[in-house]
Every structure is written in structure tokens, then in C-alpha cells.
C-alpha positions as CSV (number, residue, x, y, z in Angstrom):
1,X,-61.5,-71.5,77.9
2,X,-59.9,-73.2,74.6
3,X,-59.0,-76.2,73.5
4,X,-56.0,-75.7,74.6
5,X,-56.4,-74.1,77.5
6,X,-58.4,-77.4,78.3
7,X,-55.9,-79.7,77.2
8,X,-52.6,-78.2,79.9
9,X,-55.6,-78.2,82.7
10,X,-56.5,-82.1,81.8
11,X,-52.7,-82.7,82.1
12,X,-52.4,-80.7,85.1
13,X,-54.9,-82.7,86.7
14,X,-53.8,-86.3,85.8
15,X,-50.3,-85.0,87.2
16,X,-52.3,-84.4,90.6
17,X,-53.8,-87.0,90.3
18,X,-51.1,-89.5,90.0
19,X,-49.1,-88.0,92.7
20,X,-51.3,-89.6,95.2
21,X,-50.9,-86.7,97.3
22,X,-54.5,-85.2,97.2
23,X,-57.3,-85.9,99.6
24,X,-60.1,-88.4,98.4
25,X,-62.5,-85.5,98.4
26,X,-60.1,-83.3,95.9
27,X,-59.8,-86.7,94.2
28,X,-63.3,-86.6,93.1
29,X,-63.4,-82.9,92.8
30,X,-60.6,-83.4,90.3
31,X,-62.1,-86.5,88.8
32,X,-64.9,-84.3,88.2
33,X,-63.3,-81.2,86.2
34,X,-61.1,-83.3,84.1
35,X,-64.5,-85.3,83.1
36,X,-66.1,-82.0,82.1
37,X,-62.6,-80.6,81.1
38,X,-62.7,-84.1,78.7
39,X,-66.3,-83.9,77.3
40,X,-65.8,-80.2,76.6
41,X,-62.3,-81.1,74.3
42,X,-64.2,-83.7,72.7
43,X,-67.0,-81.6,71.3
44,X,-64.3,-79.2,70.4
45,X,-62.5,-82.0,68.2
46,X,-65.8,-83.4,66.8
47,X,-66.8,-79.8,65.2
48,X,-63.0,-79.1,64.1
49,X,-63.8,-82.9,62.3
50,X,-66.8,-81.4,61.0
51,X,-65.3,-78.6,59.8
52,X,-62.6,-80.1,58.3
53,X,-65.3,-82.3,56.5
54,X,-67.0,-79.5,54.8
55,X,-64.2,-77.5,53.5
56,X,-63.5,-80.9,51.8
57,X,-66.6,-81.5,50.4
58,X,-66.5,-77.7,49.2
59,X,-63.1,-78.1,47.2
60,X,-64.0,-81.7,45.7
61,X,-67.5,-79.8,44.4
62,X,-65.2,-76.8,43.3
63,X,-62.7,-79.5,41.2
64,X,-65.0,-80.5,39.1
């Protein structure tokens, strides 16, 4: 799944969430994906930082 991807299922999921119209049980099955769902788009971000970090360092080293 991509970042994206992840990011339209975690907003899927706060939408059924909010409606108040799922069972306790799907509650916390729900509670539980968009937790994983989360920590999966967070690692995604932090290595896209990283990334974004090194190409930097790369064209300050190549300026001078």
C-alpha cells in the first residue's frame, strides 16, 4: 500500500468512525488499522525527511 493509499484509508476510517454508526467491536477493529495505518505513514514521512536531508547535504557539498 502507499502513502497515499494509506492516507484516503485513515480518512476513510475517521469518517466511520465519527458517524457513530459502527458496532463497538468494529470500533476497535477500526481503531486498530488506522493505528497501524498511522505508524506505517509516519515511517513513510520520516524516510522521505531523511531523504530530503541528504540530497541537501549532497548539493551544499557540491556548491562549494
Amino acid at each position: 500500500m502507499t502513502f497515499e493509499e494509506s492516507i484516503l484509508k485513515l480518512n476513510s476510517i475517521a469518517e466511520k468512525l465519527e458517524s457513530g454508526e459502527v458496532s463497538l467491536e468494529e470500533s476497535i477493529q477500526l481503531y486498530k488499522e488506522g493505528m497501524d495505518l498511522s505508524a506505517f505513514c509516519k515511517k513513510e514521512l520520516e524516510s522521505a525527511q531523511l531523504k530530503i536531508q541528504q540530497y541537501e547535504v549532497k548539493e551544499q557539498i557540491n556548491e562549494q
